[in-house]
N, C-alpha and C positions, 0 to 999 in steps of 0.2 A: 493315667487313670481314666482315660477317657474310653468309653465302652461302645462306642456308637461305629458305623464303618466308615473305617478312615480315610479307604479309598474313596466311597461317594462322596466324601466331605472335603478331601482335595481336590474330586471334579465339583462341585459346584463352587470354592473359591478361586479357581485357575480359569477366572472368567473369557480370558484371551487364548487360553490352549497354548499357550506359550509353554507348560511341562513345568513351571515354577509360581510358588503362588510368594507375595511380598506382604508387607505390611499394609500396602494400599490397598491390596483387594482384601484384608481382610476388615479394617478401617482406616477410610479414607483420610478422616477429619484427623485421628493418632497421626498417620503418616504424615501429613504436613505440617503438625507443629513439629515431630521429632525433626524432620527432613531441614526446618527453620534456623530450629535449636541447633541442630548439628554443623550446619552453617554458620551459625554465629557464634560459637566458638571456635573454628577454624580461623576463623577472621580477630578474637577478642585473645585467644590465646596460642600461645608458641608452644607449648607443652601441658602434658598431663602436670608436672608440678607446680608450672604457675595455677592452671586453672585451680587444682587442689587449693593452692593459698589463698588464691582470691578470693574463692566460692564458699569453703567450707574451713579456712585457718580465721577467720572475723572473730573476734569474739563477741558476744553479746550479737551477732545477729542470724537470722534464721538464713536457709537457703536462699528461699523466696526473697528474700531483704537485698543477699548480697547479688542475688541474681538483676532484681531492681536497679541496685547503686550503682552496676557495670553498666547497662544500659538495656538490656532485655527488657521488648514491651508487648513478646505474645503469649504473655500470660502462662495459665496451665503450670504453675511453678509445679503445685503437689506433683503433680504428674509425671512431669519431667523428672522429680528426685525417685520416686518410684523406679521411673525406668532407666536410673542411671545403676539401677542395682547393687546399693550403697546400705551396706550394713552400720545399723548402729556401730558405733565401736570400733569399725574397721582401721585399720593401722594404714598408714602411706603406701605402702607395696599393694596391699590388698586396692585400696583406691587407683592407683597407677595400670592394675589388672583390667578393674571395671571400663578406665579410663582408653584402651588401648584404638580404638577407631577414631579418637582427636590425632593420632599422628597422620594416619591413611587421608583423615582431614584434608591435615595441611600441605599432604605431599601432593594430593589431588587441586588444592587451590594456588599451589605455586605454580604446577605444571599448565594451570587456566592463565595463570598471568604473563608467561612466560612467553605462553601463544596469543594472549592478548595483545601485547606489547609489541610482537612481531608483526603482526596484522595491521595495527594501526597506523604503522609507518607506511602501507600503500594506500589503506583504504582512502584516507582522505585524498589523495593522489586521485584516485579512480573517479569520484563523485566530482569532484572540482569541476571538471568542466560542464557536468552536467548544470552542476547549478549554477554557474557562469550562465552556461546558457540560455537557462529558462530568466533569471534575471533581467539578462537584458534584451532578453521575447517582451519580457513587461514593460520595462522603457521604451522599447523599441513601438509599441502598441499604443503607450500613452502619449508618445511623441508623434505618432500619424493621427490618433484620435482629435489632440489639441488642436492641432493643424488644420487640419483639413473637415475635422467635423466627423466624419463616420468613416467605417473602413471598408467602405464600397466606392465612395470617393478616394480613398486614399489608393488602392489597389489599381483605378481608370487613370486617375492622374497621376503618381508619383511612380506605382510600381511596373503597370504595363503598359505594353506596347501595342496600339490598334484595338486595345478591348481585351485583348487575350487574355482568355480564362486561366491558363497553365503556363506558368512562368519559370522557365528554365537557371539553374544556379547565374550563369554569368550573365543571364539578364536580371538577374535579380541584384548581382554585386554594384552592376552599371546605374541599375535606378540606386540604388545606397548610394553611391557616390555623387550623385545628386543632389541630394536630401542636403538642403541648407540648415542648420542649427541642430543637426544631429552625427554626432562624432561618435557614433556606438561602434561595435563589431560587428560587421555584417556579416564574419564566419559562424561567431555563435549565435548569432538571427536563424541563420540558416542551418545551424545544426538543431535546433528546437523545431523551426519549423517543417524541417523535411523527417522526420524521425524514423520511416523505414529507408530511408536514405535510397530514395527514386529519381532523385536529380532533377526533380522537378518541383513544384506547388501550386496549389489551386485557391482558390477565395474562402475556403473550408478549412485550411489550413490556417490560415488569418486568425477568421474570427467563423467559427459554424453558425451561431447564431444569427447574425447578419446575412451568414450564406443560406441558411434555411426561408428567412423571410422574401429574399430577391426569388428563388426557386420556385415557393409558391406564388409568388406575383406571375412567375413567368408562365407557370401552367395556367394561373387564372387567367391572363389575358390570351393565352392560345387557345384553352376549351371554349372563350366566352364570345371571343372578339374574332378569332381565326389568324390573330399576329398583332404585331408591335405596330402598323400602321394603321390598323383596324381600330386599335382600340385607342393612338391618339384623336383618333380621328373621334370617336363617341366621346371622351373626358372631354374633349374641346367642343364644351355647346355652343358658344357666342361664335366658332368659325372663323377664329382671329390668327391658327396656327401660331399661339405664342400661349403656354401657361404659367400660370404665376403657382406657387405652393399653396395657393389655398384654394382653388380653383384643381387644385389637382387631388387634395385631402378629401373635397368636398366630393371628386366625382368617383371617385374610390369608395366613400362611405356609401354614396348611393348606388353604385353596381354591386355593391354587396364584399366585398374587401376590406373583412376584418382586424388581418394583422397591423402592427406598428409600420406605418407609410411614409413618415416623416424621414428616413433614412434611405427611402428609396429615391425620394426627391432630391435630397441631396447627392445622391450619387450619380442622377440622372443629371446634376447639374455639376457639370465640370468642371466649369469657369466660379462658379459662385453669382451668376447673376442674378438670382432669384426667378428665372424662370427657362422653361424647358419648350424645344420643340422637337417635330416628330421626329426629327435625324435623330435625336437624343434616345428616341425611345427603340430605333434599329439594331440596339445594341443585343435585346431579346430572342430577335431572332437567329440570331448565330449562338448562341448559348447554351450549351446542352446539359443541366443538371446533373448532379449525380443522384440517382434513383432514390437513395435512402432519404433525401434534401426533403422532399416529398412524400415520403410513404408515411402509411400511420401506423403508428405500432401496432404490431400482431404477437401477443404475447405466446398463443397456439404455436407460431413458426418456432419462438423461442425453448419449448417444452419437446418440439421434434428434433428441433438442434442440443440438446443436453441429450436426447433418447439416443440418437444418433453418435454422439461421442461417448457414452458408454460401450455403445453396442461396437464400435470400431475399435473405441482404445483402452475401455474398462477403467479409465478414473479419469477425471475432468482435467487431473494438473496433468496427464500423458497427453490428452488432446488439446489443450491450451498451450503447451510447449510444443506441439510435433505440427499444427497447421495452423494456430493463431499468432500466437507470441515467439518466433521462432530466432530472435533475436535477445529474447532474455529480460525483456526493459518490462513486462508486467504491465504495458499499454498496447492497444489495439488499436489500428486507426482503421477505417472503412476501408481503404483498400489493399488491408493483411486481412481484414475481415473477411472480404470480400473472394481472394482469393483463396482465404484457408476453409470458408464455404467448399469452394469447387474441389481443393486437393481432396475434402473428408469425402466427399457426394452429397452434399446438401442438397437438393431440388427443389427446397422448400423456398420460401417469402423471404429470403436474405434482407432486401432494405427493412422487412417489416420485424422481422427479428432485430436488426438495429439499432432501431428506434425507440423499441421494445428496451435494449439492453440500454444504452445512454441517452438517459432518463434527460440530465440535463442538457443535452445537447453539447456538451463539450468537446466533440469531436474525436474521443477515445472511449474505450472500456478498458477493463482489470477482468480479473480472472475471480472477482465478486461478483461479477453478473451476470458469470454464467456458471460459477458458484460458490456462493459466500461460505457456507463450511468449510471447505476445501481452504477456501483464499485468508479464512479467518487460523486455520489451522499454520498455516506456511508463514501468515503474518506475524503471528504471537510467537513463534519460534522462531525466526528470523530475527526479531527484537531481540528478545533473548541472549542468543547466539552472538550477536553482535556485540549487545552490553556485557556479557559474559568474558568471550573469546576474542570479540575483534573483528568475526567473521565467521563463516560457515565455515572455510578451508580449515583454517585454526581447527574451528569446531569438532569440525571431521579427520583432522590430526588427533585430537587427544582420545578421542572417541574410538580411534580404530586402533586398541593396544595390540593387537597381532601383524600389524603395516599387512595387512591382507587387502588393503583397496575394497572392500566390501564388511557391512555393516549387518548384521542380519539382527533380527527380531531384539531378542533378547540382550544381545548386547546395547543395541541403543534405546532398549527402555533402564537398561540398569543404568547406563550413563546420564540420560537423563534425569533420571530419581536419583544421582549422584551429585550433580553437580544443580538442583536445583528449579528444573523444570517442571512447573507444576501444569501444564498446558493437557491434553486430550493423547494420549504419547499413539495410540490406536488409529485414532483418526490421520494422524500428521504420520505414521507410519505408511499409510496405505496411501496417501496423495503422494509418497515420494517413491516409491517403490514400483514405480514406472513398465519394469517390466514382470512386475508380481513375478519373484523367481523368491523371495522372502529377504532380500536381503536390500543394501540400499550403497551405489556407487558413490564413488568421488564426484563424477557426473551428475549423479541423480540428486545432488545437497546441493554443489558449488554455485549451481544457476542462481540463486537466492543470493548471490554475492553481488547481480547484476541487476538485482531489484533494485527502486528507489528506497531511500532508508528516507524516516524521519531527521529533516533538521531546524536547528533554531531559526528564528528571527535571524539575527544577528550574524551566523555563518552565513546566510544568503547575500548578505547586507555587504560582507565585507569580500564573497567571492564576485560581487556584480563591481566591487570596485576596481580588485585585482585585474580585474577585465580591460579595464580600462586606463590600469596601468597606474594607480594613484594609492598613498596611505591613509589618505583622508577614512575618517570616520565618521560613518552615517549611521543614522538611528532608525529600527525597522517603523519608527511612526513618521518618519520625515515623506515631505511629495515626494523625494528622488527613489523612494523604494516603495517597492508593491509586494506586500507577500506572495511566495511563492512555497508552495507544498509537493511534495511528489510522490507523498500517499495521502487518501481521507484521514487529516488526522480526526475529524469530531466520531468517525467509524472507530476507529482505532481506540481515540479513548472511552469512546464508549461502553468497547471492551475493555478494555481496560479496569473502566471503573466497577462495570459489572464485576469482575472477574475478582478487582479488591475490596470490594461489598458481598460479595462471598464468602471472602476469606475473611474478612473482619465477624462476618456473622460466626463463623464457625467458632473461630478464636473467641469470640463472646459467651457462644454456650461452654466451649471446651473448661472455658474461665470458670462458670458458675460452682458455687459451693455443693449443690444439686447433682451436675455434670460429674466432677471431679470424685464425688462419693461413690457414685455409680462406676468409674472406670478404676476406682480401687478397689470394688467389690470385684470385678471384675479380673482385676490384675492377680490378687489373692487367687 
């Protein structure tokens, strides 16, 4: 009955030009409670006859009632019996008719589990070391910090040899084996610490923070003083060539040397004797920073580095996989940074873009910093995938029902409006779709499998044991454990909870007796 033109009315709800228009483009807020509902009885019921009995064989109670007593809590009951298109009167066949897409259901949620289950018997596998590793980077940290006090001290004294800034694997095995009262792994030390695996580390690899403050000491006393003997010689006013720590705070504050000093002293002091002389401070001058140690953020550099990786790779996740992150791990260190600068043609302020991007100083960036859409889209679908299937491979098994190794458009927005994804499917299309040919490889998904995942407390807890070779049980509150993360999770839930304060609002009007009149006038 409709009299208007039909064609213009499918172009303007076939908002993606994909040639097919769903429920979602035509309402959003319908499409995810059916998309819900339809879920939750796959999951509540094994056939159209059970649901029939459950639902609608109660006597004495309404839909709405028995939909309640089963456990359904997103509302919108009217609405839902509307759209199960359920005639008064209708007889069990008739209903079995209405009923016929709970089988497709369950055939779709066995086949999820099937590849769920297969997945997870490596995945855990694959991360283990990882979080091995970074575990006992933490003990391994808090065990040089108690020690020795700071870990500018701990890197002169326990780990190098002569000062050396850059400390090679089996000089690094040689000092661990040193190390009295520490019975860690120095393999998985050194797999967290070296992470683009260059067979080497620097003091920034440590601890950045620490390495940022000596850096600027070192430029302050070069521009101010012309070297390390220069400016013993100025801190030391009484001319006794011996200073004490507070004699050294003191002449720091008054040259104009803002940062936290207390950590420099101690490093300067090797022995612990509480004081330092000028040999101590020659250590400066053989020292050669890394540039970004020093620079200040230039956000401008960072805005021509994103202009730049459009313009060469046309989406941020092609240029963040092909000259940043080219090893899959979703972290960047300054010198994959540094480097994937020169592969793109950066000629711009590299340290000052840096600086720009890790905010905190922690020695890495993600593929949020140089762009959160993008890293928000691949993250919320990752989780997903995971919790879902097991894994992106899985994921990318059920997904692709023609075994053609390629995904295109349409198929994987129907899969995901199938199986439950309610994320931005447009956006997280186009960050995967690497070489915009419209379709999406085995390659172009599976990288996602080599991201860090969210894990608990407690997995951390008892992989930093395994390490060490013990069944012992420790508590993620006890001194022996440090949390460790391997994405932001307070980013993560943030979306997160954004995303389920969304969906509760929606679900709240969809509920109202208001809502619900208007979407039967409508249905009518």
């Amino acid at each position: 009955g409709y009299e208007g033109n039909a064609s213009r009315l499918f172009n303007l709800l076939d908002f993606d030009g994909s040639g097919e228009i769903t429920l979602e483009e035509i309402d959003t807020t319908q499409h995810l409670i059916w998309q819900r509902f339809r879920i939750w009885c796959g999951r509540h019921f094994a056939s159209a006859d059970e649901m029939i009995d459950r639902l609608f064989g109660l006597d004495g109670q309404s839909f709405s009632e028995s939909l309640t007593s089963h456990g359904w809590d997103g509302g919108c009951e009217d609405l839902l019996k509307a759209s199960l298109m359920l005639e008064a009167g209708a007889d069990r066949e008739e209903m079995r008719q209405s009923l016929k897409w709970l089988g497709a259901e369950r055939r779709r949620q066995m086949k999820r589990e099937q590849a769920k289950k297969k997945a997870m018997a490596t995945r855990c596998r694959r991360h283990m070391e990882t979080l091995q590793a970074r575990a006992e980077l933490a003990e391994f940290k808090k065990y040089l910090k108690a020690k020795f006090g700071c870990f500018f001290r701990a890197w002169r004294v326990a780990l190098s040899d002569n000062d050396n800034m850059n400390i090679q694997k089996p000089e690094f095995f040689k000092a661990c084996n040193r190390l009295n009262g520490w019975g860690g792994n120095a393999k998985l030390v050194w797999k967290a610490l070296d992470r683009e695996d260059r067979g080497l580390i620097t003091i920034d690899d440590l601890d950045a923070k620490s390495a940022e403050v000596l850096a600027h000491f070192s430029a302050f006393i070069q521009e101010k003083f012309g070297g390390a003997s220069a400016a013993f010689r100025a801190f030391d006013t009484d001319g006794s060539k011996i200073m004490t720590q507070q004699e050294f705070l003191e002449a720091l504050k008054l040259h104009g040397f803002t940062l936290p000093s207390r950590q420099i002293f101690d490093g300067l002091d090797r022995n612990n004797e509480k004081k330092v002389m000028e040999d101590n401070f020659l250590f400066f001058d053989k020292w050669k920073p890394l540039p970004f140690l020093t620079a200040k953020p230039n956000h401008d550099a960072v805005e021509e580095l994103r202009a730049l990786c459009l313009q060469k790779c046309r989406t941020y996740c092609a240029a963040w996989r092909r000259h940043f992150d080219r090893d899959n791990s979703n972290r960047c260190c300054w010198h994959e940074f540094s480097t994937g600068c020169k592969r793109l043609g950066f000629t711009g302020d590299a340290p000052g873009a840096w600086r720009a991007m890790d905010v905190d100083c922690s020695g890495c960036i993600e593929l949020q910093e140089l762009d959160l859409k993008t890293s928000s889209a691949l993250l919320d679908f990752k989780a997903w995938a995971d919790q879902e299937f097991g894994s992106l491979r899985s994921a990318f098994a059920v997904f692709d029902n023609d075994s053609s190794k390629n995904i295109d458009y349409k198929e994987f927005r129907h899969c995901c409006r199938l199986y439950g994804f309610e994320g931005n499917v447009i956006c997280l299309f186009k960050a995967l779709d690497a070489k915009r040919d419209g379709s999406i490889s085995l390659q172009e998904l599976t990288f996602l499998d080599e991201w860090p995942v969210v894990v608990d407390e407690e997995e951390v807890a008892q992989a930093m044991l395994q390490s060490r070779g013990t069944s012992e049980t420790v508590s993620p509150s006890s001194k022996a454990f440090r949390r460790q993360q391997t994405v932001d999770l307070d980013s993560l839930q943030s979306r997160q909870l954004s995303r389920s304060q969304t969906a509760a609002s929606d679900a709240s009007t969809m509920a109202s007796p208001q809502h619900q009149q208007q979407q039967q006038q409508r249905l009518a």
